[in-house]
N, C-alpha and C positions, 0 to 999 in steps of 0.2 A: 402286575396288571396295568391298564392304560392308565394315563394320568388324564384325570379331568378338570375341566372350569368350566361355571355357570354364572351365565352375562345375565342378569335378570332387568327386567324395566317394566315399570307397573304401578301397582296398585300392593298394600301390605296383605292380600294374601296372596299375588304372587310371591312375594317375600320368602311367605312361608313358607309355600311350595317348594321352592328353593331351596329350604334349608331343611326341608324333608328329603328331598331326593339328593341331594348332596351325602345325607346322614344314610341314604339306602343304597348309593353306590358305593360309598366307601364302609359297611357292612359285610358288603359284594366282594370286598378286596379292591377295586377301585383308589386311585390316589387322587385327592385333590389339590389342588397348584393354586396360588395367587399372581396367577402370571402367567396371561395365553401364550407367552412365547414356550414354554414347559410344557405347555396340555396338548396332546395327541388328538382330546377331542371335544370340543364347546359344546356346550348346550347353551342356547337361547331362549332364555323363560322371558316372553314375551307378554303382557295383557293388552287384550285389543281393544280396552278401554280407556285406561288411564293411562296408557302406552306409549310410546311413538307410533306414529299414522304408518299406514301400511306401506305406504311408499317410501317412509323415509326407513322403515326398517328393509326393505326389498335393497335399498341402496345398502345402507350398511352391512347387509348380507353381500352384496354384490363385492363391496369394497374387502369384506373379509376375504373371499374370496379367491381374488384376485393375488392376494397379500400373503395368505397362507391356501394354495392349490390342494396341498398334503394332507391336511389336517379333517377332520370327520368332522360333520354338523349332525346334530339333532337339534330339531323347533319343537319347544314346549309353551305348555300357557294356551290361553282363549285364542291366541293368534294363530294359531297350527290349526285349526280349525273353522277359521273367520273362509279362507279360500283357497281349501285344500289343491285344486289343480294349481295355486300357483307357486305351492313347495311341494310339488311331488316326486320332484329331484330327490326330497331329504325326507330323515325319518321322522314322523311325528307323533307328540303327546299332547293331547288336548288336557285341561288343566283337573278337575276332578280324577282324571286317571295317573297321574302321577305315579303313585304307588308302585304304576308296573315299569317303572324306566327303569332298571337293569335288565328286564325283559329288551327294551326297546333298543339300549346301548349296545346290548349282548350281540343281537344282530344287526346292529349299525356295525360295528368293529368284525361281522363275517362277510360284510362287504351283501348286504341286504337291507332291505329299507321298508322299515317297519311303519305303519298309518297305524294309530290307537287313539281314534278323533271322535269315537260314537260320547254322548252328554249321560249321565246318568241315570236315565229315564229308568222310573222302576227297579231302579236300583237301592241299595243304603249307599251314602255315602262312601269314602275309603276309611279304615279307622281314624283315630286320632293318633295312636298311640306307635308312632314309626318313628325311627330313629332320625335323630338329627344332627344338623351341626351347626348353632346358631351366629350367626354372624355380629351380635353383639353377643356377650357372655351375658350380658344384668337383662337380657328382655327378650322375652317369650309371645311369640305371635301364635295364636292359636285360633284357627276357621272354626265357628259354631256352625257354619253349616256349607252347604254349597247349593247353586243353583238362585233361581229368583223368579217370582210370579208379577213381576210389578208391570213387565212388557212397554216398557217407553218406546216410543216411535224411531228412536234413533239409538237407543244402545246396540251395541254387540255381544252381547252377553250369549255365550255357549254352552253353559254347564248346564244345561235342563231346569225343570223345575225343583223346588226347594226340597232339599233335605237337612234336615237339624240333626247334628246330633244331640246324643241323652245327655240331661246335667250329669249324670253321675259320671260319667266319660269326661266330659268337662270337668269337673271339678276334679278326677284322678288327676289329669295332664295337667290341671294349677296346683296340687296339690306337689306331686312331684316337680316341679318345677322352680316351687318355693324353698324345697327343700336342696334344692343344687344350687341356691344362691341367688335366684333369677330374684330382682327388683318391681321387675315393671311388667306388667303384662294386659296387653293388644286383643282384645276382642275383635274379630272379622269376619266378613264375608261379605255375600254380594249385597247385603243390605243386614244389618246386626237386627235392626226394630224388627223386622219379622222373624225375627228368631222364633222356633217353638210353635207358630202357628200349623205346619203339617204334623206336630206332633199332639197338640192338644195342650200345648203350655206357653212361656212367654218369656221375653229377656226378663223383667223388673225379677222373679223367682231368682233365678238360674241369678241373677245380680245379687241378691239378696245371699244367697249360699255361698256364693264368692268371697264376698267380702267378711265375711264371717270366720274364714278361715286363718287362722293365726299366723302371723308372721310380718315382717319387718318390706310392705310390698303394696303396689298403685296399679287401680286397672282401669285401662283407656278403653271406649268403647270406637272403633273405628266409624266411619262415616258412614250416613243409611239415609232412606230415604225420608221426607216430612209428613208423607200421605202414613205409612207403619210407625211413625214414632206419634202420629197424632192420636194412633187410637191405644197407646199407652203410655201416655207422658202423664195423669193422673195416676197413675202407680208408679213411672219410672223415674220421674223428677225430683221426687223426695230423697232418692237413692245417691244421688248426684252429691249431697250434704253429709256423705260417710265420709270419715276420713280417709278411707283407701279408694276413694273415688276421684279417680281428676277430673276437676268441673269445665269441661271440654266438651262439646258439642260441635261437630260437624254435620251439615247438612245442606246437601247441594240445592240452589234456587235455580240456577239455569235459566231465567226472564222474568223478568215481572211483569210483560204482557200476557194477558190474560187470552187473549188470542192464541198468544203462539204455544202458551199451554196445552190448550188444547189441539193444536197441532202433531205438541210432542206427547201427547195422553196422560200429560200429568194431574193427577186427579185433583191438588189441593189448587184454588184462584190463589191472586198475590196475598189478596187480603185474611184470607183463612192461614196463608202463610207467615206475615208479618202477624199476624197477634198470635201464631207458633211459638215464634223466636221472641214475642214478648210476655208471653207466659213463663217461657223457660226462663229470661232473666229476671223475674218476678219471682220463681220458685228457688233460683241458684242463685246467691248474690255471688259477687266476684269470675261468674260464669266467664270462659273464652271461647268465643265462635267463630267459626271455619266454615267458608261455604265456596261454591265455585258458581261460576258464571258463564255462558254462551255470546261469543257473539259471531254476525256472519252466517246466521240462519236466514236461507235464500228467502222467507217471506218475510224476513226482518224489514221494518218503512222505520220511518224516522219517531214515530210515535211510538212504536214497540221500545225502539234505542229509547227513548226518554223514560220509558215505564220501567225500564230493567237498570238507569241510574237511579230514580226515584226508590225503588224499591232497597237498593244497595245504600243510601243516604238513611233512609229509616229503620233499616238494619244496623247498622251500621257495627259491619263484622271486624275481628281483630285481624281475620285471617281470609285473604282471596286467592280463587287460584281463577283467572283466565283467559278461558281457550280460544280459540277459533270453532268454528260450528264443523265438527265432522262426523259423518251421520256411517250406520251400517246399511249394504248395496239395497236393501229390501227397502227403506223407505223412503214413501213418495216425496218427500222434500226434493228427495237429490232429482227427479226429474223437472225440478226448477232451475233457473239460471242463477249462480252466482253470485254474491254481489261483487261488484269491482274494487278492485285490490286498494284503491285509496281510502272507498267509503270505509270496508272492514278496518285500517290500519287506523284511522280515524276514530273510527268508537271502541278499539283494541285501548287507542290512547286516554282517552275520554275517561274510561272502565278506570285504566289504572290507576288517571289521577284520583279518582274519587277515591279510590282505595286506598292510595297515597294518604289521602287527610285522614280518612275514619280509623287509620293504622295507627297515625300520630295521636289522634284522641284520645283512644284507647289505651296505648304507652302510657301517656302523661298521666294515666290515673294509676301507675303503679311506681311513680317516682317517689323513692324514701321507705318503700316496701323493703321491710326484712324479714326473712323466714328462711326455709330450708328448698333447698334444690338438688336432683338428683340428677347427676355429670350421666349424660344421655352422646353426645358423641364430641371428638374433637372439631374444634373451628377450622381447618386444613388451612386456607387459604386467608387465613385472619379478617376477614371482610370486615370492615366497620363501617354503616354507613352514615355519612354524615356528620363521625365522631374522631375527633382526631387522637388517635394511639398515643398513651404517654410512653411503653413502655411495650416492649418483644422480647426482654427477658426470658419471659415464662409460656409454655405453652396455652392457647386459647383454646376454650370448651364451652359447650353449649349445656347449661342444665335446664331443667323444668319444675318448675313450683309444681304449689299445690292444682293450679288454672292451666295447667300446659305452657303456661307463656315459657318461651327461647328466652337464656337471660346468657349472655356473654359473662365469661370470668376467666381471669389467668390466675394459673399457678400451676401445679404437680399434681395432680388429679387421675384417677383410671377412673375406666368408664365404673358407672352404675355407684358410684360413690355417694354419700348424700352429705355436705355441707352448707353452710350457713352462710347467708349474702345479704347485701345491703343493695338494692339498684341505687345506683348514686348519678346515671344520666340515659336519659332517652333521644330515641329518633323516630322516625315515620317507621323504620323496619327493626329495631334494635333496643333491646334492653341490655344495659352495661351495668356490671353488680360488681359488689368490691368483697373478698370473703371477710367477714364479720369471726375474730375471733372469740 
């Protein structure tokens, strides 16, 4: 049978997707290669959210192209669906249907070109329970649901409205997962805090039974929105203080103008959002937050930019991620102009330095911390920033405490391993740990 690779870029339930239909083609008989020059035929699991912008994947499709004439495309993911006339050259999968890509490859490879881009409306979900192949061995990403009711003015989001699946479904796929060795396991989808509400239930439950299940094992709650985890952070925050719980919180703020909030329909104000993020460090001590930011929203004035470092100062996250403002076709922003490419590059800078200091603050309160870290993936490219390497001896790995914090250590390590470390030196980006034997 053909040999396949899948280019994924996204968001961690693309991820997942990924390593489901990987695990249903090669099922199929299907070979899968780590090395497009071997693969007959790519699939491109794309999210047209936390993805590359449509245009720069349009190019890199172009350049594949060009590069390999020969070779079969299939576009998977929210992106196959974002502007279907503009891949209807190729065959596509929109991300909720997954399930049926061997369907879809079947007739890609008879030289037909399959569209399976309809959202799951009125439908269940696809199971849970499909084979896979994960691309770490120690960690298990598993979708609680798909779909999303939150309707921000500017996501792209395609999978319909919400579908959860059943804890006891959940709990089978941790249960079995725990027992093939798996470490670590990834709660997702398009928003986790809304879990259960089309079903008549809730994450803080469905957390509650997780963790309760025996084994040597930590479960991350991926990132959701502040308006669903506000209305159950009084049941969910106490949860956070199980030991099988990484005290990790993610949650995007995207402005602290209170305007442009409401621009983008986000329901919580700054202020209902910062005594959010300060409840939860109230409830979690040693808490790590993760949040991401906007900038280069065309009503953006110089006051919004001030209100969205203001807010980023008093937050003051371990972790940022940001972007530039890119909106989906349908909303009315994008029939504003602009801003000019200095101003954005400007408060892009602005953004990062503040993140630069509250990174470093943050660090500095975990210098002389000892405890146990689970070897989550190799350092490839030994990056150190700002710390000078005494030693390339030993391979470099990234593990994560109890808090998610990245802690650099060298030595002989596989993944999903869990050892004992000493941080022994900090940076703005970087915790460096020595193994404590």
């Amino acid at each position: 049978m053909a040999k396949f690779i899948i280019e994924s870029l996204g968001c961690t339930h693309c991820l997942a997707d990924a390593e489901r239909m990987a695990g249903l083609l090669q099922q199929a008989k299907f070979t899968p290669v780590d090395d497009i020059e071997d693969a007959y035929l790519i699939i491109f699991n794309i999210c047209a959210v936390k993805g590359p912008s449509e245009a720069s994947f349009i190019q890199r499709l172009q350049e594949f192209k060009t590069k390999y004439p020969y070779k079969l495309i299939v576009i998977a993911g929210c992106v196959a669906g974002s502007h279907p006339e503009k891949f209807k050259k190729y065959s596509l999968v929109i991300s909720p249907q997954i399930y049926r890509i061997v369907e879809v490859v079947e007739e890609t490879l008879s030289n037909n070109i399959d569209h399976i881009i309809e959202g799951i409306e009125g439908e269940s979900a696809p199971t849970l329970v499909l084979p896979r192949i994960r691309k770490y061995p120690h960690l298990e990403i598993i979708p609680i649901s798909y779909g999303c009711e939150s309707g921000c003015s500017f996501c792209k989001n395609l999978s319909g409205r919400q579908n959860s699946y059943s804890k006891e479904e959940i709990v089978n796929v941790v249960k079995k997962a725990i027992e093939e060795g798996v470490t670590e396991i990834v709660l997702t989808s398009h928003d986790p805090f809304a879990y259960g509400f089309d079903i008549n239930t809730s994450l803080p439950p469905l957390i509650k039974e997780l963790a309760a299940i025996p084994g040597n094992f930590k479960l991350k709650i991926d990132a959701g929105s502040p308006e669903n985890l506000q209305k159950i952070r009084a049941h969910l925050f106490p949860l956070f203080n199980d030991d099988k719980m990484f005290k990790y919180l993610s949650l995007p703020i995207y402005t602290g103008s209170n305007k442009l909030r409401k621009e983008l329909k986000l329901s919580l104000n700054a202020e209902e959002l910062i005594n959010l993020f300060d409840q939860a460090k109230i409830a979690i001590p040693d808490l790590t937050i993760a949040t991401e930011v906007l900038s280069g929203i065309p009503s953006e004035n110089d006051d919004d930019h001030w209100e969205t470092q203001n807010i980023l100062r008093k937050i003051s996250p371990d972790s940022v991620t940001i972007n530039p403002f890119i909106s989906n076709s349908k909303s009315p922003l994008l029939k504003l102009r602009k801003l000019p490419e200095d101003v954005l590059t400007h408060r892009l800078k602005v953004l990062s330095d503040i993140y630069a200091n509250t990174a470093k603050m943050c660090n500095e309160r975990w210098l002389g911390w000892e405890g146990e870290v689970i070897i989550e993936e190799k350092n490839e490219e030994n990056l150190v920033t700002n710390l000078k390497q005494t030693s390339l001896e030993h391979q470099q790995w990234i593990g994560r405490n109890f808090a998610y914090k990245p802690i650099t250590v060298e030595g002989e390590f596989k993944l999903g391993d869990t050892i004992k470390v000493k941080i022994s030196r900090v940076s703005n980006f970087e915790l460096k740990g020595e193994v404590v034997n």
